[in-house]
N, C-alpha and C positions, 0 to 999 in steps of 0.2 A: 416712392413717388412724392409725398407727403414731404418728405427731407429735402429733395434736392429745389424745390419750391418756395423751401422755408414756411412750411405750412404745416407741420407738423404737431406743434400745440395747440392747432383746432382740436387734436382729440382728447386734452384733458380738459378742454372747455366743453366739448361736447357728450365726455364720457366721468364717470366717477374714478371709473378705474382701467390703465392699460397695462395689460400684457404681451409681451412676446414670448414666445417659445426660444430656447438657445440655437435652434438654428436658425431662426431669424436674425437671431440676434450677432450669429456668426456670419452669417451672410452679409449683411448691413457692415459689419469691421473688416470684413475680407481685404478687400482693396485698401489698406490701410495707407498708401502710398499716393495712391490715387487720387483719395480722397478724403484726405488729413483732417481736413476740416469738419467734415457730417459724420469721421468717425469720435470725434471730439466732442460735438453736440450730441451724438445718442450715449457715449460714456457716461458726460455730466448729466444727462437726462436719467439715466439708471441712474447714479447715484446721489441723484438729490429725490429720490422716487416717482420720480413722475413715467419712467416706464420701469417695469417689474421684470425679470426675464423667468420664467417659466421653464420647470424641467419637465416634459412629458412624463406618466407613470408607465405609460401601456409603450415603452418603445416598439416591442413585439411587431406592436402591428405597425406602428409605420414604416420599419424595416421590412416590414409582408407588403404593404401596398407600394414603397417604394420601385418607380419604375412608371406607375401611370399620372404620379406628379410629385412633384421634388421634395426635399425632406421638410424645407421651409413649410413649404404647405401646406404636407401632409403634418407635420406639427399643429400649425394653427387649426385644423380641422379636429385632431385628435383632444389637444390640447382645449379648445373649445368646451370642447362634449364633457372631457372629464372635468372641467370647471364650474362647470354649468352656465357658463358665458350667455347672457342671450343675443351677440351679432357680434362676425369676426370679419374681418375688415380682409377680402381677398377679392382682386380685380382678374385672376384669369378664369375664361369662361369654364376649362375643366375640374378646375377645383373649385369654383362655386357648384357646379352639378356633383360634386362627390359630397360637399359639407351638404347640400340641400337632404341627396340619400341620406345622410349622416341628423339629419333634424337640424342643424345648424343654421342658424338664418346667417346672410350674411351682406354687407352693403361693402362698394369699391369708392375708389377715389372718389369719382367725380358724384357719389351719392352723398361724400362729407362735404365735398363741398358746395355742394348744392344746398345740403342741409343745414351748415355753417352759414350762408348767405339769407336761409329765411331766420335763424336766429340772430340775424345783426352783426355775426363774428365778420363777416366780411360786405365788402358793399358789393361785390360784382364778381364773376368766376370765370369771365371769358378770356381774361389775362391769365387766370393762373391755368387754364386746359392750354393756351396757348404756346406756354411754356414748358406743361408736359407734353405735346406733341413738339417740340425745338429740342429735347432732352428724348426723345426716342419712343415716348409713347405711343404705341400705335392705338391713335383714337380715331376710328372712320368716318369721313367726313358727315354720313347721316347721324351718327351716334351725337359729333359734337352738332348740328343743327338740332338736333331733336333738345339735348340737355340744355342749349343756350337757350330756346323756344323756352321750355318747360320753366325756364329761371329767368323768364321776362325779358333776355338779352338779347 
């Protein structure tokens, strides 16, 4: 979400260090046709280090949990825990309730950029939700009244 916004490098402004798991990071190249471009920006982004990709150790279990949320996800959650990450960056409601079982704190999109907006990274966030909901995010109309309230907008 973060990529197709071009808002992406809020998170080495806002973090010391990012990870991805490799099936994020396969997911993200999947459509390499598609989307020639954001798969070119996450490449250069791994290899000048500003994103790391992550092999999970415990596959085990994400192949055991696979099924009640995708492998991307289940990566980030697992991969989290054995890092000792403390926040991973997951916007759907059921994999944030699996990383929470899991002790994993976790913040979504529109948390960085809210957060991004009281550190100065950005002046304002009602254009960039704007645009994740024109790009297919389904953000519900209370969700974005409450976050633009919550961020002075």
């Amino acid at each position: 979400g973060l990529l197709c916004i071009n808002r992406l490098s809020l998170l080495w402004n806002l973090f010391d260090e990012v990870r991805i798991p490799e099936a994020v990071y396969r997911e993200l190249c999947a459509d390499s046709l598609k989307h020639e471009y954001e798969v070119k920006l996450i490449q250069e982004y791994v290899e000048s280090g500003k994103l790391t990709i992550y092999k999970v150790e415990n596959a085990t279990m994400v192949k055991n949990l696979f099924g009640k949320l995708h492998f991307g996800e289940l990566e980030v959650i697992v991969g989290a825990k054995e890092c000792g990450m403390s926040l991973a960056l997951i916007d759907e409601r059921a994999a944030r309730k699996m990383a929470s079982e899991f002790l994993v704190d976790t913040i979504g999109i529109l948390g960085i950029l809210s957060w991004a907006k009281k550190q100065g990274l950005i002046p304002e966030i009602k254009t960039d939700i704007d645009k994740l909901r024109a790009k297919g995010y389904r953000i519900s109309d209370s969700l974005y009244q409450q976050v633009l309230l919550k961020n002075g907008e």
